[in-house]
Structure formats: C-alpha cells, structure tokens
N, CA and C of each residue as an Amber inpcrd file, in Angstrom:
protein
   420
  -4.7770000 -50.7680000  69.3420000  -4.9240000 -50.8980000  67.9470000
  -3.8880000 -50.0100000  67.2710000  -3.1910000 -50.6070000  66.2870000
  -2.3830000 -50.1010000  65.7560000  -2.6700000 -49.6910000  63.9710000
  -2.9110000 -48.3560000  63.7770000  -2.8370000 -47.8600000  62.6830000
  -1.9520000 -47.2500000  61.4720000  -1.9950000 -47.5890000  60.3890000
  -0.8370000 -48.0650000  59.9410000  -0.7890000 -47.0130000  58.7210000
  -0.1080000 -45.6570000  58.8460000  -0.2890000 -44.6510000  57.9880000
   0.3950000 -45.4950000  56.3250000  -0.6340000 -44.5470000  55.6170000
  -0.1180000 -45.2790000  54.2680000   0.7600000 -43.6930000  54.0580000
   2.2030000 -44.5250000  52.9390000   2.5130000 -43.7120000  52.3960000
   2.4040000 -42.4200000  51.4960000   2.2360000 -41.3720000  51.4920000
   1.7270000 -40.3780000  50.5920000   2.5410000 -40.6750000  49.2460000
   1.7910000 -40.4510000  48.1180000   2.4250000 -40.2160000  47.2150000
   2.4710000 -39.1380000  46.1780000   3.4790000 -38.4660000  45.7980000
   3.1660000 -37.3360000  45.2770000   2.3500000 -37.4370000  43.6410000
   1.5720000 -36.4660000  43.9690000   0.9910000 -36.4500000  42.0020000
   1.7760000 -35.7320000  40.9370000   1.7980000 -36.9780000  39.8340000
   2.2950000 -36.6370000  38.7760000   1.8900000 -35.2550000  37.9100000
   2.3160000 -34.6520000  37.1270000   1.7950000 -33.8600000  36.0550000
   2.5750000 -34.6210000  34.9650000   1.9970000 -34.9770000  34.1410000
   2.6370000 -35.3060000  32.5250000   2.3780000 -34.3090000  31.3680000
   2.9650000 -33.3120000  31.2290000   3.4430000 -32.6490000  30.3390000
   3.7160000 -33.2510000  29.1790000   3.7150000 -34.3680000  28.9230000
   3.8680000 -34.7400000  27.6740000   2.9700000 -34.1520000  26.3890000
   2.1280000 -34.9000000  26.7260000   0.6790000 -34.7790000  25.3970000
   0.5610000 -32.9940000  25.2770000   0.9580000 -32.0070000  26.4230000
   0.7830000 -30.6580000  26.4690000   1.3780000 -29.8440000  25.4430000
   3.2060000 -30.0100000  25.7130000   4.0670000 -29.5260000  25.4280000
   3.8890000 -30.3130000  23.8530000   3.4070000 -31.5610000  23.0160000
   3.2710000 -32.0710000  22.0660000   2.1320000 -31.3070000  21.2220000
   0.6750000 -30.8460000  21.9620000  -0.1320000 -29.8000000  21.0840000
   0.5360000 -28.5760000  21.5450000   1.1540000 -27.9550000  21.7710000
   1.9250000 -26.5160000  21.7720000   2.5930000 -26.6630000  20.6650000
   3.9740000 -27.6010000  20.4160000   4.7410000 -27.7450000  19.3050000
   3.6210000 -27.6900000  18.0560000   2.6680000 -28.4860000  18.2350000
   1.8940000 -28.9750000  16.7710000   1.2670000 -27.0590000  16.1700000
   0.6330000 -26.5630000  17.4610000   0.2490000 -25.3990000  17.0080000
   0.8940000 -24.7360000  16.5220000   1.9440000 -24.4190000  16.9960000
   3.3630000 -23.3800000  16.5220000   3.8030000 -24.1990000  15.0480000
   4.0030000 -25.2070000  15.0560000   3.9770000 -25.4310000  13.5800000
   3.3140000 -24.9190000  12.2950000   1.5290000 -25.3440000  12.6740000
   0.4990000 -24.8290000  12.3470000   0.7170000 -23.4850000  11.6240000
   1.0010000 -22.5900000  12.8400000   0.7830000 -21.0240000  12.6330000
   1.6370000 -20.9630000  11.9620000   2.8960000 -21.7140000  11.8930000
   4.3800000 -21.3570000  11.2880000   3.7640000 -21.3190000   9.6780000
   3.6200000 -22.3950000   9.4520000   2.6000000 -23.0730000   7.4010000
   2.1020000 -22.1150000   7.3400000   0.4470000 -21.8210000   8.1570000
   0.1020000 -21.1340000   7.6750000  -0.2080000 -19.7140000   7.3320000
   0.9250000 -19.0730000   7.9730000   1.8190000 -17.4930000   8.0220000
   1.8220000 -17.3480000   6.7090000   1.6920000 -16.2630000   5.9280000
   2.2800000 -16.1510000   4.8670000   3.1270000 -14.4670000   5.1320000
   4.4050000 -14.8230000   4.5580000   5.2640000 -13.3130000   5.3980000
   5.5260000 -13.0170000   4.3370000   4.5510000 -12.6000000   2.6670000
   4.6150000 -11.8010000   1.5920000   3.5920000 -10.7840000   1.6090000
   4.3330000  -9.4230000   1.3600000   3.4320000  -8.3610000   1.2010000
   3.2650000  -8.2780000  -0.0560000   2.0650000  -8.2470000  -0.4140000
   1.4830000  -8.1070000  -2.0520000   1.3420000  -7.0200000  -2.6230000
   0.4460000  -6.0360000  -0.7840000  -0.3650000  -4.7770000  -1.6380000
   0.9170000  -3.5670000  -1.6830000   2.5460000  -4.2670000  -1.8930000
   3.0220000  -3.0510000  -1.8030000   3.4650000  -2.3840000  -2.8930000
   3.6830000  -0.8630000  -2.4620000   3.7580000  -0.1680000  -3.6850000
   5.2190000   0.8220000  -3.7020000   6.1130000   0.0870000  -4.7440000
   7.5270000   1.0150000  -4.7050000   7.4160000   2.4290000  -5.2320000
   7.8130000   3.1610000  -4.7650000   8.0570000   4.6260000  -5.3260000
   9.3680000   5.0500000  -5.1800000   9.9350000   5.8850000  -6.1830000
  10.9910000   6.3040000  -5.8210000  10.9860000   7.9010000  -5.7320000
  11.3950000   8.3200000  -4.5100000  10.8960000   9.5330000  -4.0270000
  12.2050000  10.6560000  -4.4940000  11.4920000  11.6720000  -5.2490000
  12.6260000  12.8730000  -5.6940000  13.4620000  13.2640000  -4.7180000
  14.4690000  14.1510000  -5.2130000  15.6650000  14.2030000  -3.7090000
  15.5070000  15.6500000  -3.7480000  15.6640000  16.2770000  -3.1550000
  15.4570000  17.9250000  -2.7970000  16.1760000  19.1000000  -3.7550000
  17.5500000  17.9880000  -3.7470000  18.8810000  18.8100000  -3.6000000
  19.1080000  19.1530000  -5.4410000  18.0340000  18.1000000  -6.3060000
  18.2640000  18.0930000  -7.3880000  17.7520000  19.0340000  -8.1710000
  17.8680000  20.3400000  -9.4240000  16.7810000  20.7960000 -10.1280000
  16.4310000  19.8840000 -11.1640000  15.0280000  20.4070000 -10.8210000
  13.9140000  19.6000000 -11.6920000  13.8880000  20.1370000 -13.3010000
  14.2550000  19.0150000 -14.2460000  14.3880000  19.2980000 -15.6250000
  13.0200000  19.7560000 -16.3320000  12.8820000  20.8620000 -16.8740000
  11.4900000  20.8510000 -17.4700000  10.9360000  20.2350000 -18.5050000
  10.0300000  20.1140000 -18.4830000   9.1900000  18.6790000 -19.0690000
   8.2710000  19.7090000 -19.7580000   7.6520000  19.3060000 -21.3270000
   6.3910000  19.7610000 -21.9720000   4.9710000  19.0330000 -21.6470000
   3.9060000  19.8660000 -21.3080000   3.0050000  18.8650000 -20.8150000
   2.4150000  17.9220000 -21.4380000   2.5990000  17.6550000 -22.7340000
   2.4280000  16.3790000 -23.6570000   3.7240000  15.3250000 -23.1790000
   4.3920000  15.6450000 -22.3590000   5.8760000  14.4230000 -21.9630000
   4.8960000  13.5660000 -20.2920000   4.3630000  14.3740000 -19.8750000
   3.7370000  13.3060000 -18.8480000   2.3950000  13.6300000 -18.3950000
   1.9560000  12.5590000 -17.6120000   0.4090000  12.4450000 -17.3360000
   0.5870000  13.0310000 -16.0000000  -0.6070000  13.7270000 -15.7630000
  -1.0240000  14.3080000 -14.5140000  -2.3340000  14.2450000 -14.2660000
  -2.2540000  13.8810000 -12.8480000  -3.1960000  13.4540000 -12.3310000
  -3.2580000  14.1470000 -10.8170000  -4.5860000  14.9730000 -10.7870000
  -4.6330000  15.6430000  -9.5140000  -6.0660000  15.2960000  -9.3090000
  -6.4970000  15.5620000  -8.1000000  -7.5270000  14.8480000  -6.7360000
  -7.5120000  16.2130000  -6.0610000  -9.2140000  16.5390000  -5.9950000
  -9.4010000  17.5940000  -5.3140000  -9.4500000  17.4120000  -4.4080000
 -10.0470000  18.4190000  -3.2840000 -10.3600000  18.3110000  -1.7930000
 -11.5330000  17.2350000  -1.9800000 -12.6340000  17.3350000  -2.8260000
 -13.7640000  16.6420000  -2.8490000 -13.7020000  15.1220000  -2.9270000
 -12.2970000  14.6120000  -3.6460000 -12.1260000  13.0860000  -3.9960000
 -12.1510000  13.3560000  -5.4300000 -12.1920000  14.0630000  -6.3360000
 -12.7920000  13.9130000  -8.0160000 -11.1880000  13.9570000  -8.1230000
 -11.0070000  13.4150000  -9.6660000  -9.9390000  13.3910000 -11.0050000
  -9.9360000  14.0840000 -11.2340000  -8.5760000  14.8870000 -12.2730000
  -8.7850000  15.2810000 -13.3620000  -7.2610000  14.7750000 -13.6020000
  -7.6010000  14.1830000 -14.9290000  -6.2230000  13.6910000 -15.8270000
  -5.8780000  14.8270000 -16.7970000  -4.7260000  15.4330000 -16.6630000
  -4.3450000  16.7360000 -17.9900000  -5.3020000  17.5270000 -17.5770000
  -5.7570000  18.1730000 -16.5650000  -6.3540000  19.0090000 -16.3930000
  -7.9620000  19.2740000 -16.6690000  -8.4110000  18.1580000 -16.9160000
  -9.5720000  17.3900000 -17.7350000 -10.6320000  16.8320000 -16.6160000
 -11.5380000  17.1470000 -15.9750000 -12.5460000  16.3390000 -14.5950000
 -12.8660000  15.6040000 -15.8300000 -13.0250000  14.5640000 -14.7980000
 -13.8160000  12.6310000 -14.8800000 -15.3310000  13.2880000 -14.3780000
 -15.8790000  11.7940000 -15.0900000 -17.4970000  12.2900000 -14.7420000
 -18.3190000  12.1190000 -13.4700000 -16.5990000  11.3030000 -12.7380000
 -17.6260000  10.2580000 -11.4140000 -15.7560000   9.9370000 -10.9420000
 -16.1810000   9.5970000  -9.4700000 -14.6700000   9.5160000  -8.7070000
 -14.2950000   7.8020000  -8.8390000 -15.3630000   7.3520000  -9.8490000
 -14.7120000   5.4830000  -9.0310000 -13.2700000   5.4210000 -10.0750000
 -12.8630000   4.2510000  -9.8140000 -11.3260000   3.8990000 -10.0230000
 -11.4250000   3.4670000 -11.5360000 -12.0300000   2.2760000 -12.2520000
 -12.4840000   2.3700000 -13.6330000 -12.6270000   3.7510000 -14.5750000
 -13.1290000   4.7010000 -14.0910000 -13.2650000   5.5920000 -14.7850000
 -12.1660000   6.6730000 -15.1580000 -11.2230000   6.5800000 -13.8290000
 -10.1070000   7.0960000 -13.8820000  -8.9700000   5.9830000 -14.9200000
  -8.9280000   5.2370000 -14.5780000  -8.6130000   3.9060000 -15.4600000
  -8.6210000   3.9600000 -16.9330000  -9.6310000   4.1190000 -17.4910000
 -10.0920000   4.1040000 -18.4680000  -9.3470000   5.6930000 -19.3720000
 -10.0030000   6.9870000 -18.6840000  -8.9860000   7.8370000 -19.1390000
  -7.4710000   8.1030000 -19.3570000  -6.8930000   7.3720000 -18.5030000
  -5.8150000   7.4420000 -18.4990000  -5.4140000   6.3080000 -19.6010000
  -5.9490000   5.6440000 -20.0870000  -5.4450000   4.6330000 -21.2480000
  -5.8010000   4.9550000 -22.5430000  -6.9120000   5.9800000 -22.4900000
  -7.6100000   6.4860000 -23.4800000  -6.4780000   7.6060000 -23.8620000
  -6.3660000   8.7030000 -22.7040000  -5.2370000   9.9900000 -22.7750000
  -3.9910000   9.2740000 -23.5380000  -3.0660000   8.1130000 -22.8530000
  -1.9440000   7.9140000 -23.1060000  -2.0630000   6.4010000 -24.3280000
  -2.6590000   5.8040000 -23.9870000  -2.4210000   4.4220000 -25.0500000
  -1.5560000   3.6160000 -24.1120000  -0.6870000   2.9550000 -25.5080000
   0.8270000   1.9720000 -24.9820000   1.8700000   2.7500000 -24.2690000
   2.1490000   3.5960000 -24.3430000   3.1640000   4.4290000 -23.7230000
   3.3560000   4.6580000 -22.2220000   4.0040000   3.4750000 -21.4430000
   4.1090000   3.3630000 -20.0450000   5.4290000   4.4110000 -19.2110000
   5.9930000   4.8050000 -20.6350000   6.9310000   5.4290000 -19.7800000
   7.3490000   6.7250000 -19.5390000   6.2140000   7.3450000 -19.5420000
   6.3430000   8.5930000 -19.5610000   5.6760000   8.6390000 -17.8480000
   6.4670000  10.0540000 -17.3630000   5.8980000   9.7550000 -15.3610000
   4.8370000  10.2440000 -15.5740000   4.5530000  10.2740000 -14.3010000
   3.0730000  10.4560000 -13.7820000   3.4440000  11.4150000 -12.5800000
   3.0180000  12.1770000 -12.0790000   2.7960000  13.1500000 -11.4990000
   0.9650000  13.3060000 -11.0870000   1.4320000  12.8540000  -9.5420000
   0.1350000  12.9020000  -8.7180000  -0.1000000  14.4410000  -8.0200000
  -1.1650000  15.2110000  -7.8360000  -0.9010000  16.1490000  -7.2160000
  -2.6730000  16.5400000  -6.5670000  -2.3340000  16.3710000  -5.4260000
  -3.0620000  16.0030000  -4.8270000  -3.6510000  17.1270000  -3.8430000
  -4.5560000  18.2280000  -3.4090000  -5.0350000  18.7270000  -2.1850000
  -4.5870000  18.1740000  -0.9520000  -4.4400000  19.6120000   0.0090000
  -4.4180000  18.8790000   0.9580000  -5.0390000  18.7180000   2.1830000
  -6.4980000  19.1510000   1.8590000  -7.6800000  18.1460000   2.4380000
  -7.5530000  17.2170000   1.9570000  -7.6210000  16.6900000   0.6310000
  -7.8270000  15.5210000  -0.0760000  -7.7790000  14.3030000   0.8870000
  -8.7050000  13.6160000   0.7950000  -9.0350000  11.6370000   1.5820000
  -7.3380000  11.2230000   0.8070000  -6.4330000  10.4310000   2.1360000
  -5.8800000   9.5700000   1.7750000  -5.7950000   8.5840000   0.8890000
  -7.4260000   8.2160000   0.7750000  -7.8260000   7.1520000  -0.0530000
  -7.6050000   7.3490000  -1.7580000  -8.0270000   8.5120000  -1.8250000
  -7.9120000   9.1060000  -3.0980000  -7.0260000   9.0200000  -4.0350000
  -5.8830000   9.5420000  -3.0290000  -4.3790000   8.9940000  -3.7930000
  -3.8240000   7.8700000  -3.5380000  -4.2670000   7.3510000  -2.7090000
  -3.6310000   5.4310000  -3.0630000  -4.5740000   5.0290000  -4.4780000
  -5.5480000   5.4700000  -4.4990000  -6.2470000   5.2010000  -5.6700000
  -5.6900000   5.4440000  -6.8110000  -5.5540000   6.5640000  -6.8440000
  -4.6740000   7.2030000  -8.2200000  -3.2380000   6.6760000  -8.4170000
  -2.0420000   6.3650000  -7.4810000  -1.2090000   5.7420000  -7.5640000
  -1.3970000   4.2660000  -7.4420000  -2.6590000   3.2640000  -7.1320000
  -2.9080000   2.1560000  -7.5770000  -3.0860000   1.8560000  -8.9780000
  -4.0030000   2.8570000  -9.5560000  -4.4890000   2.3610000 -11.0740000
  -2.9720000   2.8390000 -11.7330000  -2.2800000   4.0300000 -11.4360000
  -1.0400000   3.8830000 -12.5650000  -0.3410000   2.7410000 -11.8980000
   0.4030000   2.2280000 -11.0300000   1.2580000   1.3220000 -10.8320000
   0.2190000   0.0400000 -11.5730000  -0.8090000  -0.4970000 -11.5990000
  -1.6320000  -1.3410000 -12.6120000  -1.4060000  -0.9920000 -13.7460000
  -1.2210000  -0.1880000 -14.0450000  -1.2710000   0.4950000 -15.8450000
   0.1950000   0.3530000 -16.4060000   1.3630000  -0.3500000 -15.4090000
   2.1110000  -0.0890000 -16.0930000   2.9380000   0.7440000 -15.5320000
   2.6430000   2.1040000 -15.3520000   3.8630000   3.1950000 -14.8530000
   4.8260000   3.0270000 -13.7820000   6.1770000   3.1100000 -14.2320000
   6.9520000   3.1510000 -12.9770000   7.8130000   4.1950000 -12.3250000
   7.4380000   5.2840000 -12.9730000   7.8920000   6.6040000 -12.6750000
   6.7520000   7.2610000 -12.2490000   6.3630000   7.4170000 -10.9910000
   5.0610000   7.9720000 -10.4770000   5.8730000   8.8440000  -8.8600000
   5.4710000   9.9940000  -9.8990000   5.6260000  11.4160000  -8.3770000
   4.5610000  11.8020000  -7.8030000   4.8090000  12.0100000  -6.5210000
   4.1150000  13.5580000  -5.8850000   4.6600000  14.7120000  -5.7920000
   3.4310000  15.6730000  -6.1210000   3.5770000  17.0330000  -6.4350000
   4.0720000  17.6710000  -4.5770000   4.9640000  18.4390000  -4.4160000
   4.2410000  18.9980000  -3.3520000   4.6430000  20.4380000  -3.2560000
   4.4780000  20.8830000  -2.4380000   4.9860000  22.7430000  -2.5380000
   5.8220000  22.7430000  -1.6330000   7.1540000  23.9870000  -1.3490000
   8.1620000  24.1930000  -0.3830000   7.3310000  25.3460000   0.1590000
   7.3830000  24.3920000   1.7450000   6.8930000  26.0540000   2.4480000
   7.5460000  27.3120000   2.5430000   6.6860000  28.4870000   2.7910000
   6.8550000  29.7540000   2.4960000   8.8960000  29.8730000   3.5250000
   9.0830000  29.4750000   4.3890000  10.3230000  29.8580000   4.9090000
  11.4370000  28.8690000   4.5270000  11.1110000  27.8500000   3.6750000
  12.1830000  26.9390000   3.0050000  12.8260000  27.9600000   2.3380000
C-alpha cells in the first residue's frame, strides 16, 4: 500500500486589517491631542545685575502670603485665604489701573499653592508686570 504524503502548506498571517487599525488609532490619538497649553503663565523675571528704581508704595500692589497660606494686600490681612476674596481686594485697593506691578512676596514655608494663587488672580486681573520678592543670601 502506497501512501501518499500531502503537501504541507505554510500558514498565512495577513497583516492587513492589523497594520489598518494601528494606522486608524494613531490617527485617532493624532485629532484628538490637543498640544495647547492654556494654564500657562508668562513672567518676566528681574535680572540681578540691574538696580532696582525706587518706587512709592502707592505706585504698586503688594501682595504677600504667610507661612500659614493667608493674604495681605498693602500690608492689610484678608478675612479668609480663598481666591475671591483676595480678588475682590485687590480691585477694590486698585480699581481700573492694570499697570502698575505687583510684587508677590511670599514666606518661605509658604504652600506652593498659595502663590500660584496670588499670581493667578493678578495675571486674571489684568496685570502684566508681576514680581517676586526674594532676599540675597547672607554671602552674596
């Protein structure tokens, strides 16, 4: 008796339909990417090398943040740390007048949070001259 091997045949892979949902996804993600930053915030940071012109404290707003998280605008405590309230004084203190700086000055325990806060509501308000305070250490 003679048995009669069948040919093997090799198995396909079709990559087609695969490599077709890969493309579709990468598309997908491509749309719906959005590559705009919204929450950002420009500052333009003082230079070292410059002296600082003196200013009368009726020429700008100040705004310092204790260790605790509290305000005080002009040297003045808020009644409560939320962001409205700081808000509110500062429009009350100054009015229309956006262009006078701002000067943040901040502890330094002070929560991070604190002063994105305080430099959120002025960059909302308008201001585009907004500093930080800071001190030169003792061997500068």
């Amino acid at each position: 008796m003679k048995l009669q091997s069948r040919s093997r045949e090799e198995p396909e892979v079709n990559l087609t339909s695969l490599i077709d949902v890969v493309l579709l996804l990468l598309v997908f993600f491509m749309v719906s990417t959005s590559f705009v930053r919204e929450a950002e915030i420009n500052l333009r940071l003082p230079e070292a090398n410059v002296e600082a012109q003196p200013q009368t404290v009726a020429d700008v707003l100040e705004i310092t943040i204790t260790e605790s998280g509290g305000y005080l605008v002009n040297g003045r405590q808020l009644v409560n740390n939320e962001r409205r309230t700081l808000r509110a004084a500062i429009e009350r203190l100054i009015g229309d007048d956006r262009s006078m700086p701002v000067y943040i000055r901040a502890d330094a325990l002070a929560t991070h949070q604190a002063v994105v806060t305080a430099m959120d509501v002025a960059g909302q308000l308008g201001f585009v001259n907004i500093n930080i305070a800071t001190v030169a250490p003792p061997d500068a």
